[in-house]
C-alpha positions as CSV (number, residue, x, y, z in Angstrom):
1,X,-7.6,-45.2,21.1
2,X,-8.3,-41.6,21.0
3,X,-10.2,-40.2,18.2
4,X,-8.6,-38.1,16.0
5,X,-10.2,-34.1,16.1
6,X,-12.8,-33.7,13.6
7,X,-11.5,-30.8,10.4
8,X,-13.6,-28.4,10.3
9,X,-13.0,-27.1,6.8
10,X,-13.8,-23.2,6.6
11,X,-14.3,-21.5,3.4
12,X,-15.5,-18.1,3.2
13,X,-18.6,-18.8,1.6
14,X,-19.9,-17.7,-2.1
15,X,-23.1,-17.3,-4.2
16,X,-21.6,-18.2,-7.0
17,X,-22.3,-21.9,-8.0
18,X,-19.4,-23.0,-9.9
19,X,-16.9,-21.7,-6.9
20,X,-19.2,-23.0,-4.1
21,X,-18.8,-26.6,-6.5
22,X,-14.9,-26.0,-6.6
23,X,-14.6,-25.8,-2.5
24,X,-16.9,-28.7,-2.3
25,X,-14.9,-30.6,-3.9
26,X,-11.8,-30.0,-2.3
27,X,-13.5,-30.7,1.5
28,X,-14.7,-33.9,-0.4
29,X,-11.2,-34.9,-1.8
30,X,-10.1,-34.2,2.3
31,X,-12.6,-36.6,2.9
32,X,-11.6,-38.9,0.3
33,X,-7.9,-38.9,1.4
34,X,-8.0,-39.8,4.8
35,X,-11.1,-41.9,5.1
36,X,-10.4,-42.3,9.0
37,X,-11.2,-38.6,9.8
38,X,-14.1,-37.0,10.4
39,X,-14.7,-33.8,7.8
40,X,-17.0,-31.5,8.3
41,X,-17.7,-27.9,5.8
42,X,-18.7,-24.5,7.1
43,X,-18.3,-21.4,6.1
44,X,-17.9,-17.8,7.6
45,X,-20.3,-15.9,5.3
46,X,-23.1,-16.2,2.9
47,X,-23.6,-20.1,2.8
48,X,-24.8,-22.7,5.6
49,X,-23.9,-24.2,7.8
50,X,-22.1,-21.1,9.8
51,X,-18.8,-22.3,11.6
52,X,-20.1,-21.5,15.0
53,X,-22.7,-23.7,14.2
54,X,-20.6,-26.6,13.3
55,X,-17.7,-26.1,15.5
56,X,-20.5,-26.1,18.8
57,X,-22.3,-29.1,17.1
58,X,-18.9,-31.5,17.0
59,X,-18.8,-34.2,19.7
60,X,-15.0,-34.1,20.4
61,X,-12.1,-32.1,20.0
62,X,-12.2,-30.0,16.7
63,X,-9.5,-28.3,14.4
64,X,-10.9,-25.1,11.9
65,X,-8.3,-25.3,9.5
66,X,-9.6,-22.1,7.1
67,X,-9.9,-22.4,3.3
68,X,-8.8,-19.0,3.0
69,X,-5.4,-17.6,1.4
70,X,-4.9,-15.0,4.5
71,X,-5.6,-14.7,8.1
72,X,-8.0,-11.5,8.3
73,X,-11.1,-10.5,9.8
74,X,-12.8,-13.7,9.1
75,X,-9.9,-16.0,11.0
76,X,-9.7,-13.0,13.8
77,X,-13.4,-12.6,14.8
78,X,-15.7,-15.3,12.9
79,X,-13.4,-18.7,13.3
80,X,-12.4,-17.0,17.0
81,X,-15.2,-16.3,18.0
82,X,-16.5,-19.9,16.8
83,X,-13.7,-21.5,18.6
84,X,-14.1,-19.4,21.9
85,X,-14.2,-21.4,25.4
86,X,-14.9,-24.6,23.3
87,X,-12.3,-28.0,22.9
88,X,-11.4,-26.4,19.2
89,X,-8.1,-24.5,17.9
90,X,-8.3,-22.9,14.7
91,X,-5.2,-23.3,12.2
92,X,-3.1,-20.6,10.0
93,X,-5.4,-20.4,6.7
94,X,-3.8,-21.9,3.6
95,X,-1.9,-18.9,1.3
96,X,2.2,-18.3,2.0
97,X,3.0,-22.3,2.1
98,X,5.4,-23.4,-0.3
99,X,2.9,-26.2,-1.8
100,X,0.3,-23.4,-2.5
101,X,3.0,-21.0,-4.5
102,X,3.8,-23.9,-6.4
103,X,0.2,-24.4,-7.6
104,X,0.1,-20.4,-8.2
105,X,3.3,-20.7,-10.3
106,X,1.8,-24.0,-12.5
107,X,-1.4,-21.9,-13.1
108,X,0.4,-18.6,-14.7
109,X,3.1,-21.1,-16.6
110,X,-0.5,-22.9,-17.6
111,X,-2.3,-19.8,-18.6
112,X,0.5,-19.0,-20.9
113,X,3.1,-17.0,-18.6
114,X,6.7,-16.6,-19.5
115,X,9.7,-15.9,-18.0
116,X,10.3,-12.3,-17.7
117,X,6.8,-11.1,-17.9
118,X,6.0,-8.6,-15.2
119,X,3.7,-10.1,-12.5
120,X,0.8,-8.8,-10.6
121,X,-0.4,-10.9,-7.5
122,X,-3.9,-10.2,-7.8
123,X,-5.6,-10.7,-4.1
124,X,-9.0,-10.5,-3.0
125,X,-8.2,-7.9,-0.7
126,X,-9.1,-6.7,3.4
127,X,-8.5,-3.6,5.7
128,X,-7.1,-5.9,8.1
129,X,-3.5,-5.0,7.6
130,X,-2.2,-8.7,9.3
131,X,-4.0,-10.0,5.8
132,X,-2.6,-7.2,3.9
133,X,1.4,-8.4,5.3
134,X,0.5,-11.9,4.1
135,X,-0.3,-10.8,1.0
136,X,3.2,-9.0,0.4
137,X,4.5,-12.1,1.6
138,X,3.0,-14.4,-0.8
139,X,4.3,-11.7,-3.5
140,X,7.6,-12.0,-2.1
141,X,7.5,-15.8,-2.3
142,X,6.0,-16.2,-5.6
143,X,8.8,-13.6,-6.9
144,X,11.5,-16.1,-5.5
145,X,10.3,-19.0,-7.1
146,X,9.6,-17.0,-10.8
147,X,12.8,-15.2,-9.9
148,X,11.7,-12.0,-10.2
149,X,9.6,-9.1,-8.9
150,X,6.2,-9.2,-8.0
151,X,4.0,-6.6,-7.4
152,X,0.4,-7.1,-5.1
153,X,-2.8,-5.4,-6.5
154,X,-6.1,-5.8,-4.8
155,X,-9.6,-6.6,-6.4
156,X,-12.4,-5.7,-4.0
157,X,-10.3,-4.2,-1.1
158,X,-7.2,-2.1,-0.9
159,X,-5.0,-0.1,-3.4
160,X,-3.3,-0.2,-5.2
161,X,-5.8,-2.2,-7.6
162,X,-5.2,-4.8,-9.9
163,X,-5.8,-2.4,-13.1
164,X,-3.7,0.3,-11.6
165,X,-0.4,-1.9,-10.8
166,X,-0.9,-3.4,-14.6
167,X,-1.2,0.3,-16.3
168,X,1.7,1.3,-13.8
169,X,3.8,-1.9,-15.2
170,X,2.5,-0.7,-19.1
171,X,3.6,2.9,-18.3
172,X,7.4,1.6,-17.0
173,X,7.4,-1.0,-19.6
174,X,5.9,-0.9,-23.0
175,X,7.1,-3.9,-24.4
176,X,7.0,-6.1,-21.4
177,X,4.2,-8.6,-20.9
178,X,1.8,-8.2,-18.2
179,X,0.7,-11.3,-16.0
180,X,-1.6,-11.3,-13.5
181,X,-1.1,-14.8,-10.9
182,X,-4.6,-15.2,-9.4
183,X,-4.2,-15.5,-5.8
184,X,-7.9,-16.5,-5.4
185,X,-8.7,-20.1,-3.8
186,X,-12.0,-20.5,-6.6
187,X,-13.9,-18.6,-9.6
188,X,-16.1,-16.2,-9.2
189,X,-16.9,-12.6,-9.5
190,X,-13.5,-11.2,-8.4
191,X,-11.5,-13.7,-10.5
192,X,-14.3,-12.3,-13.4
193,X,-12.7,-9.0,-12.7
194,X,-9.2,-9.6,-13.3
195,X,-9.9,-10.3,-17.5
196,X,-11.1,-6.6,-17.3
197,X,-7.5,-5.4,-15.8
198,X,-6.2,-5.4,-18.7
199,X,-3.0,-7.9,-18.6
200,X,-1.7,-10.5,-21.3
201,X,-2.4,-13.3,-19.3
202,X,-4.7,-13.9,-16.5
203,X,-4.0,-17.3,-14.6
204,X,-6.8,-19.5,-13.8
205,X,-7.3,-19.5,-9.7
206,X,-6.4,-22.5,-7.5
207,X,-9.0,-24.9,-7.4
208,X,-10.4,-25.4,-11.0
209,X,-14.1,-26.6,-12.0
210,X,-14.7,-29.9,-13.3
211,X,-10.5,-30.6,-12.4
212,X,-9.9,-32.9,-8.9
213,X,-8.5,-30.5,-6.8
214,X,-4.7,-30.5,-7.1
215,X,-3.2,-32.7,-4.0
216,X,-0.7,-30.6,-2.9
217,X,-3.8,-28.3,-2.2
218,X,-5.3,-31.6,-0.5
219,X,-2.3,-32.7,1.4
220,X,-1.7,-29.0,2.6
221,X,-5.3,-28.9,4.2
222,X,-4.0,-32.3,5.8
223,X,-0.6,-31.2,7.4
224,X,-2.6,-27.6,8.6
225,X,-4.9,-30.3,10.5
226,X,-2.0,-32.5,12.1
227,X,-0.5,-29.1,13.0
228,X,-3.6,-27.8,15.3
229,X,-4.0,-31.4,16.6
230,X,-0.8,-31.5,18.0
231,X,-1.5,-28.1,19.1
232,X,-4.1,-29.4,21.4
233,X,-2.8,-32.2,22.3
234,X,-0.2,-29.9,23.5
235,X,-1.6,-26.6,25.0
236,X,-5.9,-27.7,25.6
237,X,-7.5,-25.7,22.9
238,X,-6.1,-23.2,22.5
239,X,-5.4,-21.2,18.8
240,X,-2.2,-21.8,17.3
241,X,-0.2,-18.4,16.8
242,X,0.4,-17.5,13.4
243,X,3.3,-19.0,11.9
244,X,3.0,-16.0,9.3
């Protein structure tokens, strides 16, 4: 029987402890969930091991399935680059998949949203305009499902920011509420940020410390996994075109 690839499980990579601890544990619950597949965690910046690293160090066929919300820079050049002339595809990242929006939409109702407050999307943020597109696509998607509007700000990359869509929502609307739906995969400095923006509720981000990571957000990784093994199966290693 042939193996099954090894899931290489990308995250981006952070200094801060209790989001590094978040992402852990979601690779682990992976892990945990299909006890048949090899698993292994790397990261595209500022933690070890480096995805070249891992992806060049795995025996047989491998699958980078990126813990990241959008396909920038760091699924473009790192995670292609790491995949290059190598038996390894790399997968569309995690964000603008109906199981993820759902998680999004149970953290705002969680951190106190309503219906008919005005939403801000709040991403990390890129100049890569391909991540920039997902982005208005998640806001699109998210807007369906709370059946109204959303508007994207940016954090650390991109305008309009965060603070300026929830004045520009303040300015429009005085007695509306302002929510701001964290589209961040763990805690840390930029989900710090948002509480500074100035919105009536600010939703906690997807994966949540000392909580077992949701299994939608588990399964997801899963499915994104099957998809780029039956994409080498199929066309020899080669990376899967964006289904976004």
């Amino acid at each position: 029987m042939t193996p099954r690839p090894v899931l290489v499980a990308c995250a981006h990579g952070t200094r801060n402890a209790v989001g590094a601890g978040t992402v852990h544990d979601l690779v682990e619950a992976v892990r945990a969930a299909a006890p048949d597949l090899a698993v292994r965690e790397a990261f595209v910046d500022v933690q070890q091991p480096e995805v070249d690293d891992v992806v060049a160090g795995c025996e047989q066929p491998a699958v980078v399935v990126p813990l990241l919300l959008t396909a920038g820079f760091h699924v473009h050049v790192d995670i292609a680059r790491a995949i290059e002339g190598r038996d390894a595809v790399r997968t569309d990242p995690l964000g603008c998949d109906p199981a993820l929006m759902a998680v999004l939409v149970d953290r705002l109702r969680a951190a106190g949203s309503r219906p008919g407050d005005a939403v801000v999307l709040a991403a990390a943020g890129s100049s890569d305009p391909r991540s920039k597109r997902e982005v208005g696509r998640a806001a699109h998607l998210l807007g369906k499902l709370l059946g109204g509007p959303v508007r994207v700000g940016y954090v650390a990359s991109g305008a309009p920011t965060v603070t300026q869509q929830v004045a520009s929502l303040r300015s429009q609307w005085p007695q509306a509420r302002v929510a701001v739906a964290a589209y961040l995969l763990a805690p840390g400095i930029f989900w710090n940020r948002l509480h500074d923006a100035g919105a009536d509720v600010v939703s906690d981000p997807l994966l949540l410390p000392g909580t077992p990571p949701d299994p939608r957000l588990v399964d997801l990784v899963l499915r994104r996994h099957a998809e780029g093994a039956t994409a080498l199966a199929s066309a020899g290693g080669t990376s899967l075109p964006s289904a976004i």
